[in-house]
ZAKOL-659818 format. One record per residue (C-alpha): residue in three letters; x, y, z. Coordinates in Angstrom, 3 decimals, decimal comma. Example, Ala and Ser with C-alpha at 12.3 -4.5 7.8 and 13.67 -1.06 7.14 Angstrom:
BEGIN
<rec><code>Ala</code><X>12,300</X><Y>-4,500</Y><Z>7,800</Z></rec>
<rec><code>Ser</code><X>13,670</X><Y>-1,060</Y><Z>7,140</Z></rec>
END
This chain:
BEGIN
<rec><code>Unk</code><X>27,440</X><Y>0,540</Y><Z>36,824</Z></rec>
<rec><code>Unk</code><X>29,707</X><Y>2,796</Y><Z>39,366</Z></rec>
<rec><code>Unk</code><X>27,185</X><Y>0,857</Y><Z>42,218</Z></rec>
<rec><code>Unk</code><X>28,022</X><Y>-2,598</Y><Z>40,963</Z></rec>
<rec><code>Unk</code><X>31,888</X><Y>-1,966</Y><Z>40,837</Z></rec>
<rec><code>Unk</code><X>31,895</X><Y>-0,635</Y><Z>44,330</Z></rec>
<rec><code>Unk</code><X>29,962</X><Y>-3,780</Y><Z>45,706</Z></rec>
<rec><code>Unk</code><X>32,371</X><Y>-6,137</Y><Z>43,586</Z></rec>
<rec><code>Unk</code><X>35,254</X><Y>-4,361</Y><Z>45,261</Z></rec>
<rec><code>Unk</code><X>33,719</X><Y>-4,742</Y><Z>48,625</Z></rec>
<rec><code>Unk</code><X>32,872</X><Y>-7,857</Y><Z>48,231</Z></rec>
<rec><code>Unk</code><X>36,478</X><Y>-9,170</Y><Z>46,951</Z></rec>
<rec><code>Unk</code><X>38,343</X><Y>-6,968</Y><Z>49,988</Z></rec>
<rec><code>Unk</code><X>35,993</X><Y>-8,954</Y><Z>52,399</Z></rec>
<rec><code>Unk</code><X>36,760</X><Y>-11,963</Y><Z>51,012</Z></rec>
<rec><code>Unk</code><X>40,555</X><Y>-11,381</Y><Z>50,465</Z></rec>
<rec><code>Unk</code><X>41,057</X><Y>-10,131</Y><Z>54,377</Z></rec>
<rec><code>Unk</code><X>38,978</X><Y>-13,463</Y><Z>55,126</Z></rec>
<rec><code>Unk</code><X>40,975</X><Y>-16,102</Y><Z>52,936</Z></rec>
<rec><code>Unk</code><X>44,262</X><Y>-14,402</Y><Z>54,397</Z></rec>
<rec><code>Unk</code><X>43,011</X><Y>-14,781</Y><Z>58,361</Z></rec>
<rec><code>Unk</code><X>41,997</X><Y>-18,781</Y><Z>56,941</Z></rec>
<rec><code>Unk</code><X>45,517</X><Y>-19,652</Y><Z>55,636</Z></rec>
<rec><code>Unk</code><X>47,090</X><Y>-17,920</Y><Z>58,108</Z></rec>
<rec><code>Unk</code><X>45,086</X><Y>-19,707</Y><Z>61,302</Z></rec>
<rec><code>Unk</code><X>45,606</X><Y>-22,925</Y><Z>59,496</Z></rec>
<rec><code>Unk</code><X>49,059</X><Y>-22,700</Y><Z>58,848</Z></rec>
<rec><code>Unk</code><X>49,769</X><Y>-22,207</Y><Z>62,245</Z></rec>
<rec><code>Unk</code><X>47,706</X><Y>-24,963</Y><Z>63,630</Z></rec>
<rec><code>Unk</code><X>49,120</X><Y>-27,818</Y><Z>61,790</Z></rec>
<rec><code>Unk</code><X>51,572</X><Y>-27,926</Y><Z>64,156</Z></rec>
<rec><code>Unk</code><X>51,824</X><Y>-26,428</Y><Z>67,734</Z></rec>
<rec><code>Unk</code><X>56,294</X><Y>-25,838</Y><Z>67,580</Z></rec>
<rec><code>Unk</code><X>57,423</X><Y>-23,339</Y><Z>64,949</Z></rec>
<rec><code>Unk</code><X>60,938</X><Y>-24,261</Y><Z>63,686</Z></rec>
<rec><code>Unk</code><X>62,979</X><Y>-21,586</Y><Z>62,601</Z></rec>
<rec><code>Unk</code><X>66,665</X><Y>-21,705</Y><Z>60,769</Z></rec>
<rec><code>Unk</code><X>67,653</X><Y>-17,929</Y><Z>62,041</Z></rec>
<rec><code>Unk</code><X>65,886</X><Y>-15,465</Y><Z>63,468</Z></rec>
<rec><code>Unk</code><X>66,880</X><Y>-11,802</Y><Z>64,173</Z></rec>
<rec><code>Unk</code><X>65,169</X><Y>-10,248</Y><Z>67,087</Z></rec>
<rec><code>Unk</code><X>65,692</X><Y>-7,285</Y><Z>69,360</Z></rec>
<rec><code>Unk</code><X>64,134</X><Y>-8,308</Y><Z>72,699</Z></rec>
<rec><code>Unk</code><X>61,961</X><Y>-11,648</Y><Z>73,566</Z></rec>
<rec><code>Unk</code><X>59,905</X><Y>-11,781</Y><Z>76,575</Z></rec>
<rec><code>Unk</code><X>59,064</X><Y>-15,118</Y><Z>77,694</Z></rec>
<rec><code>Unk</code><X>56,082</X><Y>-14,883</Y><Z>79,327</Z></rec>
<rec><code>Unk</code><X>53,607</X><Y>-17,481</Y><Z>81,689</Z></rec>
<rec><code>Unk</code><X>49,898</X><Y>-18,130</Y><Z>80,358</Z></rec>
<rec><code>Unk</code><X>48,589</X><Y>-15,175</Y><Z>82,857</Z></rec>
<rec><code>Unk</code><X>51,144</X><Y>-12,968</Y><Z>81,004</Z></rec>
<rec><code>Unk</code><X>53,617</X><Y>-12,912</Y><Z>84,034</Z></rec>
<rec><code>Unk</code><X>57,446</X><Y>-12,388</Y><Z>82,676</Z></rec>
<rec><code>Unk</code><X>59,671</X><Y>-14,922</Y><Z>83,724</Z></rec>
<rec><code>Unk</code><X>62,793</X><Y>-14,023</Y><Z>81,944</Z></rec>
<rec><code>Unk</code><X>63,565</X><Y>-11,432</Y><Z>79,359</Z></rec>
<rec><code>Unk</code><X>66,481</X><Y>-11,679</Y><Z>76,619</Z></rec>
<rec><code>Unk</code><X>67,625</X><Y>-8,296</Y><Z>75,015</Z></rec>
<rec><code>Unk</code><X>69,844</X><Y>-6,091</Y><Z>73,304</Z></rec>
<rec><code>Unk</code><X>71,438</X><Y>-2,914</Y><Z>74,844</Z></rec>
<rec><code>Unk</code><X>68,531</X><Y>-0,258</Y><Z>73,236</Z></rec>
<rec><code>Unk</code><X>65,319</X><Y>-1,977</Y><Z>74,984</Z></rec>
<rec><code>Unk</code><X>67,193</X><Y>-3,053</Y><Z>78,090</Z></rec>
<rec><code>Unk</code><X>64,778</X><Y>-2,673</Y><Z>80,864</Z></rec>
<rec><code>Unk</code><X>66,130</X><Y>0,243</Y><Z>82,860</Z></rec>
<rec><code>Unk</code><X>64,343</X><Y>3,851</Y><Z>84,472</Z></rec>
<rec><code>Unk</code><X>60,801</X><Y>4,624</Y><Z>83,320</Z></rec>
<rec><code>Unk</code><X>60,050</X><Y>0,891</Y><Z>82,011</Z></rec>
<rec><code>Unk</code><X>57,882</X><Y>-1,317</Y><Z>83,917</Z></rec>
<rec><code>Unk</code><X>58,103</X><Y>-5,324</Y><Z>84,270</Z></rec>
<rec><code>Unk</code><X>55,608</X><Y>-6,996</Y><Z>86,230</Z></rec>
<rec><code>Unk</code><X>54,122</X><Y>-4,009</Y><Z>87,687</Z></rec>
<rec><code>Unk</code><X>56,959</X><Y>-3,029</Y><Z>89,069</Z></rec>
<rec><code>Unk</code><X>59,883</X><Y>-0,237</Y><Z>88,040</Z></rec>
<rec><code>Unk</code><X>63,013</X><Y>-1,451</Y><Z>86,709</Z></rec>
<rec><code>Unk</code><X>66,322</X><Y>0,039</Y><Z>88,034</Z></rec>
<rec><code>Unk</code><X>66,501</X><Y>3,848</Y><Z>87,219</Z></rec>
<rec><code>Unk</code><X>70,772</X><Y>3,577</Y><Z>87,977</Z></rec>
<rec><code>Unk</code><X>71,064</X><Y>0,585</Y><Z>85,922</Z></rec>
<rec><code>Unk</code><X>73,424</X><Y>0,903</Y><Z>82,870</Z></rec>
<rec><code>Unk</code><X>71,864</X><Y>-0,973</Y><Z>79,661</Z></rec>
<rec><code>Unk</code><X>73,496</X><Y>-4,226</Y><Z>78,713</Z></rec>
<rec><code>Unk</code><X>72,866</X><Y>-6,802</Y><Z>76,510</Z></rec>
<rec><code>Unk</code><X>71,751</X><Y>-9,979</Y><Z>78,130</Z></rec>
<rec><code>Unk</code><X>68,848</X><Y>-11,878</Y><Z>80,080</Z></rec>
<rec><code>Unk</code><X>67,550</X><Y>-10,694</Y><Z>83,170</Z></rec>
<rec><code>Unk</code><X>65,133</X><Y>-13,581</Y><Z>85,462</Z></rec>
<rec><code>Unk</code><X>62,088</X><Y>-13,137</Y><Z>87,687</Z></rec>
<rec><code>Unk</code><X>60,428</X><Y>-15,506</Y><Z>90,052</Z></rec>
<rec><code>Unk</code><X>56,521</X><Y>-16,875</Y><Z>90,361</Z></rec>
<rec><code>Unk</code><X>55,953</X><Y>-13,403</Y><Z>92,183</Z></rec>
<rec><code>Unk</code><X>57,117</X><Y>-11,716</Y><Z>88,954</Z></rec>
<rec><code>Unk</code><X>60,141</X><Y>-9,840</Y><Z>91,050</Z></rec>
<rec><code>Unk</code><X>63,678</X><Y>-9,687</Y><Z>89,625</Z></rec>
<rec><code>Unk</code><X>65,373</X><Y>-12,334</Y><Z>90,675</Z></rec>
<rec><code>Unk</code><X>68,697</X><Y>-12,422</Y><Z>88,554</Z></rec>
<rec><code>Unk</code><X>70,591</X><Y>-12,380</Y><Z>85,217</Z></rec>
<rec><code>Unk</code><X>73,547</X><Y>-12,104</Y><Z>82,822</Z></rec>
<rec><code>Unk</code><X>74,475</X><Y>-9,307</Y><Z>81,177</Z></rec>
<rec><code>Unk</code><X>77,950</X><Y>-8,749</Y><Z>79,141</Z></rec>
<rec><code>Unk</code><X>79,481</X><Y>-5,925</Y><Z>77,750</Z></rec>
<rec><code>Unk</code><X>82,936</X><Y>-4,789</Y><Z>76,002</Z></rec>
<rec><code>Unk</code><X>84,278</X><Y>-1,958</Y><Z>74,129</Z></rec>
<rec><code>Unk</code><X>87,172</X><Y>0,024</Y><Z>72,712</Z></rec>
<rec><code>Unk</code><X>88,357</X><Y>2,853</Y><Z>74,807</Z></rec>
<rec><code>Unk</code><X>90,536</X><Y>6,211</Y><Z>75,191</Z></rec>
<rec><code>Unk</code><X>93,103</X><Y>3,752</Y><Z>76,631</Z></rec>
<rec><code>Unk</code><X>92,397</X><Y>0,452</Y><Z>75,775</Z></rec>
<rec><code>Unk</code><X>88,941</X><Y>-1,676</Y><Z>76,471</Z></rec>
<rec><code>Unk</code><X>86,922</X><Y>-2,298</Y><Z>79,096</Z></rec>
<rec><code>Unk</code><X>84,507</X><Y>-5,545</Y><Z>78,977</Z></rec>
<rec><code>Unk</code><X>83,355</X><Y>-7,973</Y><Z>81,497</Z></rec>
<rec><code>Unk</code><X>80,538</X><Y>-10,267</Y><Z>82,514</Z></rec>
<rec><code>Unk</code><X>78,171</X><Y>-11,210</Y><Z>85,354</Z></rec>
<rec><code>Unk</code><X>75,623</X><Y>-13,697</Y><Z>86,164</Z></rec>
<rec><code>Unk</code><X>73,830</X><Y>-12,893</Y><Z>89,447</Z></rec>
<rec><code>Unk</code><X>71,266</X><Y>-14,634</Y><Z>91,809</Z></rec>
<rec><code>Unk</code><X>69,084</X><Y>-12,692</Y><Z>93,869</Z></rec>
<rec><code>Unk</code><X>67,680</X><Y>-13,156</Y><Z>97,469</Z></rec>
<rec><code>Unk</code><X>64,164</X><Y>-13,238</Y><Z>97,796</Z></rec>
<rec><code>Unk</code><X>62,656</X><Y>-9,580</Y><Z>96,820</Z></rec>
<rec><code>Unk</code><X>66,507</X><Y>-8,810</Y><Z>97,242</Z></rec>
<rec><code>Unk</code><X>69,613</X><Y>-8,068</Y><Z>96,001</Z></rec>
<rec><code>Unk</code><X>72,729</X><Y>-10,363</Y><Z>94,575</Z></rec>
<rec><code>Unk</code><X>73,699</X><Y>-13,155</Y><Z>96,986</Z></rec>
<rec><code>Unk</code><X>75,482</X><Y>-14,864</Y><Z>94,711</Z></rec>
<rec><code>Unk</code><X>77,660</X><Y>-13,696</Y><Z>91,678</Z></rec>
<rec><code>Unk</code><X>80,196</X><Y>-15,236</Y><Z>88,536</Z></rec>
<rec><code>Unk</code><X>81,959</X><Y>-11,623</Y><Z>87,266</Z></rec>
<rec><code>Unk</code><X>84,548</X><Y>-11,064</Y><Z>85,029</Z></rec>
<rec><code>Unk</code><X>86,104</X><Y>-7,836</Y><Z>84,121</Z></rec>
<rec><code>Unk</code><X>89,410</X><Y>-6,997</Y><Z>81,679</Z></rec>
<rec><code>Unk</code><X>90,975</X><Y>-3,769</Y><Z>81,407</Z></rec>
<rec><code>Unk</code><X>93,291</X><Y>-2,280</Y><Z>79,375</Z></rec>
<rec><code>Unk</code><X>95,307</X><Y>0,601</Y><Z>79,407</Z></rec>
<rec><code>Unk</code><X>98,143</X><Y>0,884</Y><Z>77,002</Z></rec>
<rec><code>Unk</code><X>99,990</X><Y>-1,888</Y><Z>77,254</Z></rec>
<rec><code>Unk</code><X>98,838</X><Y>-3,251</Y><Z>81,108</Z></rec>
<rec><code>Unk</code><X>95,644</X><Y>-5,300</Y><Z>81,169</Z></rec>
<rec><code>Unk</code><X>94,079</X><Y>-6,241</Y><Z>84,156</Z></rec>
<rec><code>Unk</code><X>91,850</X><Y>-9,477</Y><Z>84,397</Z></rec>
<rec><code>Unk</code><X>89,652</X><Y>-10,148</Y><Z>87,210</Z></rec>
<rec><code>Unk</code><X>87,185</X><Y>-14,107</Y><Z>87,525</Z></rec>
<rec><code>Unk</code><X>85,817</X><Y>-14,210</Y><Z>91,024</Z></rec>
<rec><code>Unk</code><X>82,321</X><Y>-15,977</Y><Z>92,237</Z></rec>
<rec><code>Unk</code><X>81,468</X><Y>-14,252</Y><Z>95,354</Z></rec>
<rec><code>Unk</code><X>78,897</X><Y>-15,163</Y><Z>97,494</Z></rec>
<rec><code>Unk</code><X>77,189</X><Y>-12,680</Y><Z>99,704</Z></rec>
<rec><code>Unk</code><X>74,752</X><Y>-11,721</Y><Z>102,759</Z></rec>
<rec><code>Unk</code><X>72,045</X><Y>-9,277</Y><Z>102,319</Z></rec>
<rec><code>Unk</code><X>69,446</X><Y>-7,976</Y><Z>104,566</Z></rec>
<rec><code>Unk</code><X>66,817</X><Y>-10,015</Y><Z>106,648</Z></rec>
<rec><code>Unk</code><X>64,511</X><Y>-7,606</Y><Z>105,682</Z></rec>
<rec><code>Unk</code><X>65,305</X><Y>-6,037</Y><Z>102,320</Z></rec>
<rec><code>Unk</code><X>63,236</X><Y>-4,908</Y><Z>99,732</Z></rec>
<rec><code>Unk</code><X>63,963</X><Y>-3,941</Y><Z>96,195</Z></rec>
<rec><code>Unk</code><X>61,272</X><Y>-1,205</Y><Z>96,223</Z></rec>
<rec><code>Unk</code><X>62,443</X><Y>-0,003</Y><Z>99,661</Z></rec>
<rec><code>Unk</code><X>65,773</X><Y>0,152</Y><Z>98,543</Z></rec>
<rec><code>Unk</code><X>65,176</X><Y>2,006</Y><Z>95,117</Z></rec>
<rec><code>Unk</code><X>63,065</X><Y>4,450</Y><Z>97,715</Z></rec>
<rec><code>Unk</code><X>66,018</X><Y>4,574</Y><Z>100,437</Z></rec>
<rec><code>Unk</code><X>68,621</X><Y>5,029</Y><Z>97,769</Z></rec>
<rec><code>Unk</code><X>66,652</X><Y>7,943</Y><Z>95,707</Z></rec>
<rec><code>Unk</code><X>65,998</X><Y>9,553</Y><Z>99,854</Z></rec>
<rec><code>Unk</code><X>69,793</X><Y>9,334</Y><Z>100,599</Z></rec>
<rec><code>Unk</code><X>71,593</X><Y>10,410</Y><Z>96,953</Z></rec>
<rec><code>Unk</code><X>68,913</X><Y>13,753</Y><Z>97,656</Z></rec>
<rec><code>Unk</code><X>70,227</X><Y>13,887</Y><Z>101,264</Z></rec>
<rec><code>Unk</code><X>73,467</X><Y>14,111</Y><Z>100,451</Z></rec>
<rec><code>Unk</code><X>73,724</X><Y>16,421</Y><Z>97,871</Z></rec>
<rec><code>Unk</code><X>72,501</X><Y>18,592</Y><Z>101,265</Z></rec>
<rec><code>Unk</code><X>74,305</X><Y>17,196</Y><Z>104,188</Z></rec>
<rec><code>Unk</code><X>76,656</X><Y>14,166</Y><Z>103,368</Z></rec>
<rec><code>Unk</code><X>77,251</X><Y>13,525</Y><Z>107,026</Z></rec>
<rec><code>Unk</code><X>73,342</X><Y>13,249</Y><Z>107,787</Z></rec>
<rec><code>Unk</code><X>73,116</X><Y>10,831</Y><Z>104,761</Z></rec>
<rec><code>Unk</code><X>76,077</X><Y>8,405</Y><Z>105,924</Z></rec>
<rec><code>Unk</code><X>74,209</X><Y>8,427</Y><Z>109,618</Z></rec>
<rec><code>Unk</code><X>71,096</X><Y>7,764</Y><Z>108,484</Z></rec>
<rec><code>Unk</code><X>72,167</X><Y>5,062</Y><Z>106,156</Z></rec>
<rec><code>Unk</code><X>73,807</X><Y>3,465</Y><Z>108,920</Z></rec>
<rec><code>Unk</code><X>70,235</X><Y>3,633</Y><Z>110,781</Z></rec>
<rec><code>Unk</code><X>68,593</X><Y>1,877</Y><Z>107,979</Z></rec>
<rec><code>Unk</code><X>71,490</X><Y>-1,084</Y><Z>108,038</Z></rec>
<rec><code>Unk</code><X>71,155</X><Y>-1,483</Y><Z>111,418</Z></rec>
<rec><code>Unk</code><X>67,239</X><Y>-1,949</Y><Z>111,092</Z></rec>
<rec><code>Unk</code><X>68,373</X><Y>-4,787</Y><Z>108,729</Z></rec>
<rec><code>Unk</code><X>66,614</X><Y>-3,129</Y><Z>105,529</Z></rec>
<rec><code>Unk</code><X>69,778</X><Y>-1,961</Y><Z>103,504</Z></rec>
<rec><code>Unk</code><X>73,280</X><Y>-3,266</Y><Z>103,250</Z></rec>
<rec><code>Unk</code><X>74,818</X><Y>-6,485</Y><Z>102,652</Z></rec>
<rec><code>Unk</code><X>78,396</X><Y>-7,907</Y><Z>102,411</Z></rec>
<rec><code>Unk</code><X>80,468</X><Y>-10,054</Y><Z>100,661</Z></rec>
<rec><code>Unk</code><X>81,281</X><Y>-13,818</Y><Z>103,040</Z></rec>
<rec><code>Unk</code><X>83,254</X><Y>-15,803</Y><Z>100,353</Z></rec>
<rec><code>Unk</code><X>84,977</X><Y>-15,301</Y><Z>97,514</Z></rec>
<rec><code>Unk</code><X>87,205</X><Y>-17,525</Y><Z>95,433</Z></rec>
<rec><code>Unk</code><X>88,846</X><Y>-16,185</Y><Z>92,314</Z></rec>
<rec><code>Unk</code><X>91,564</X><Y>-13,416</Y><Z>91,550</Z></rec>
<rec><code>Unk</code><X>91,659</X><Y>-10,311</Y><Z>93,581</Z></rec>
<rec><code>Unk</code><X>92,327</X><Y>-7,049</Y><Z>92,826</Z></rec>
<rec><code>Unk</code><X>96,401</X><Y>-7,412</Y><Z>94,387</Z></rec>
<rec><code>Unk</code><X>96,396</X><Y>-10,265</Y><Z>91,661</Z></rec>
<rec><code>Unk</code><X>96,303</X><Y>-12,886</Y><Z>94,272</Z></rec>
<rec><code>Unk</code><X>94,459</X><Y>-16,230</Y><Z>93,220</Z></rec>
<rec><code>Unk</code><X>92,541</X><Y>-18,022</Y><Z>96,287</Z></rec>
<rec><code>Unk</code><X>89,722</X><Y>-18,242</Y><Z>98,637</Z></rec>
<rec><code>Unk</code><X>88,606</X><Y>-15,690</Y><Z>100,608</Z></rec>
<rec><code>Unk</code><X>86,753</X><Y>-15,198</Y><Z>103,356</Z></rec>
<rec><code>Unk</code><X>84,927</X><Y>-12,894</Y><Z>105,428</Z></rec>
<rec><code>Unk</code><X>83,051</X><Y>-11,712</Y><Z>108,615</Z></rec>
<rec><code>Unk</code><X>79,473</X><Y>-11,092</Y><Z>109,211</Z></rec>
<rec><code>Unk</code><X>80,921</X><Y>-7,022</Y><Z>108,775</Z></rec>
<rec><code>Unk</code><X>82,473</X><Y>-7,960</Y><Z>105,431</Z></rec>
<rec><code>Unk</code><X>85,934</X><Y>-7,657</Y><Z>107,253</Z></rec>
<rec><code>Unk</code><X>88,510</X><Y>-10,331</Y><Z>105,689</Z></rec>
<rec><code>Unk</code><X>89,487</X><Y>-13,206</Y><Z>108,183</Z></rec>
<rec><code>Unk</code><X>91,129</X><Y>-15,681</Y><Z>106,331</Z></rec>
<rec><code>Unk</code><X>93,099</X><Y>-16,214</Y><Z>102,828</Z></rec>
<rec><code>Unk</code><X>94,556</X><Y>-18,745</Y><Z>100,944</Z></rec>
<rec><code>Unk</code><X>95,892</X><Y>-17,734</Y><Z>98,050</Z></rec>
<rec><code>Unk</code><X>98,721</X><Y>-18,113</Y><Z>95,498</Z></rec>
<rec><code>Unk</code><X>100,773</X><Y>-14,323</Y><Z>95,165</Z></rec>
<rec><code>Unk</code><X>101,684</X><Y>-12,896</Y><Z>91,671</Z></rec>
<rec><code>Unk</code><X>105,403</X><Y>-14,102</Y><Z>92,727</Z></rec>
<rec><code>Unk</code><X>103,402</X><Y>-17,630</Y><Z>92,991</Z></rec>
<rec><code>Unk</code><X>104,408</X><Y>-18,192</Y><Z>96,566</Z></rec>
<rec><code>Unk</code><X>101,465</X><Y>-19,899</Y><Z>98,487</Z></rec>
<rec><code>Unk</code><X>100,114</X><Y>-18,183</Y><Z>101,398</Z></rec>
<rec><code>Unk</code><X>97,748</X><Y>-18,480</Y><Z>104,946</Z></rec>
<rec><code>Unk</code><X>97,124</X><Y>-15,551</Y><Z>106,235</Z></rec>
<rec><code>Unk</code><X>94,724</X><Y>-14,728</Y><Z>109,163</Z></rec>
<rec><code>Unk</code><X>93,029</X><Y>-11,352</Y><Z>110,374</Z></rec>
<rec><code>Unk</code><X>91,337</X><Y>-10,022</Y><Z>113,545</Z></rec>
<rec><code>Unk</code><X>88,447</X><Y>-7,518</Y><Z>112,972</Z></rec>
<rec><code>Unk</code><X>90,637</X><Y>-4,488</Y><Z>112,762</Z></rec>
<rec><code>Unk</code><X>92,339</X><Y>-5,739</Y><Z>109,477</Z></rec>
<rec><code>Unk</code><X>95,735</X><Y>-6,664</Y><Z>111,289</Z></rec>
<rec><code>Unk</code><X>97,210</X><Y>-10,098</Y><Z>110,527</Z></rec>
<rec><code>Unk</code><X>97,454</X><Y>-12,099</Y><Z>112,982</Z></rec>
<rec><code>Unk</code><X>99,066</X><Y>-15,299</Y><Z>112,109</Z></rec>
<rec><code>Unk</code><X>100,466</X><Y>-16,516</Y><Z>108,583</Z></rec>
<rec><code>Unk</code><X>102,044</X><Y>-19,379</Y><Z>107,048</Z></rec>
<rec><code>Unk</code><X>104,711</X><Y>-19,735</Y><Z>106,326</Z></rec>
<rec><code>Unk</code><X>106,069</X><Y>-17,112</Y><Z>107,853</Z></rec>
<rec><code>Unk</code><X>108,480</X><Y>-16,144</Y><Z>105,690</Z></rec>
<rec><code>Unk</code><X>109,494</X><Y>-17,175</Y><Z>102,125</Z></rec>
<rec><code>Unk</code><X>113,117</X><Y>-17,552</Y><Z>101,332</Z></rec>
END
């Protein structure tokens, strides 16, 4: 009797794990797009066919940041976690993203946003930020879209190697890590500067702004905070060198 009960008991598991994988396969084949009212979810990874991740939408907990690999390849050990998407390319290599963020503080609040583009195996060349401070009762709001130049020959995992070499170095000798970071700009593998900005600045003034192969400013047009509007001109030590008008009355 005990036999028979144990073999009717196998016998109905079996069956029960094998009607459940049925209905479930079915269900799922009668059509090939899900539709879904609401869905919560911590973290999606949308993925190509070869398993490649081409973009990644998250909360702030499994941000991609430090020990976590993507692609292959380590993720940002600096980065702070964020809430947001972050984009790579065919090559699977980070190649952008928007992330958001804003919170009570001490003070006031600090939030802001940012949606980056990347160069090639690079850093930002291109960038939408916002950030809003406040403390007490002053607030400071800052929208620029900046567009920068980075190195012919950069590398993001060059750079996370020259950055971890020269934050060791300098905890040493913070005059032999500022010359040999200089050595690595000049061999065009680290570096970058802003060439145009147009947005607010952090004097307040609203414009376009733009800049030197050295990052230096050259040239502004801009609206003040007294709302007078302004052309000003700089040589490559900073030092104006013609503006219009030249004075407001």
């Amino acid at each position: 009797m005990m036999n028979r009960e144990l073999v009717f008991l196998r016998t109905f598991a079996v069956a029960t794990v094998v009607g459940m994988v049925f209905i479930t396969s079915t269900a799922f084949k009668g059509s090939e797009n899900q539709k879904f009212t609401e869905i919560d979810v911590e973290r999606i990874n949308i993925v190509e066919k070869d398993g490649t991740v081409k973009m990644i939408v998250t909360n702030v907990e499994r941000f991609p940041n430090g020990t976590d690999i993507v692609n292959g390849r380590d993720t940002n050990i600096d980065r702070k976690k964020r809430s947001g998407m972050l984009f790579f390319n065919e090559d699977g290599i980070e190649c952008g993203g928007f992330i958001y963020d804003g919170e009570k503080t001490e003070s006031g609040h600090a939030g802001g946003l940012s949606l980056t583009y990347d160069q090639y195996d690079g850093d930002q060349v291109m960038q939408l930020l916002t950030q809003d401070v406040g403390k007490g009762e002053k607030r400071f709001v800052s929208s620029t879209l900046a567009f920068n130049d980075r190195p012919a020959k950069e590398s993001q995992v060059k750079t996370a190697e020259i950055i971890k070499q020269l934050k060791e170095l300098r905890l040493k000798d913070p005059k032999a890590a500022d010359i040999l970071y200089k050595e690595y700009e000049q061999q065009g593998i680290i570096g970058g500067v802003p060439r145009v900005m147009l947005g607010k600045s952090k004097s307040q003034n609203n414009g376009l702004f733009l800049f030197d192969d050295k990052g230096n400013p050259r040239a502004m047009f801009y609206v003040d905070k007294e709302n007078n509007a302004k052309l000003d001109f700089f040589d490559d030590k900073g030092s104006t060198i013609a503006s219009f008008p030249e004075k407001i009355n």
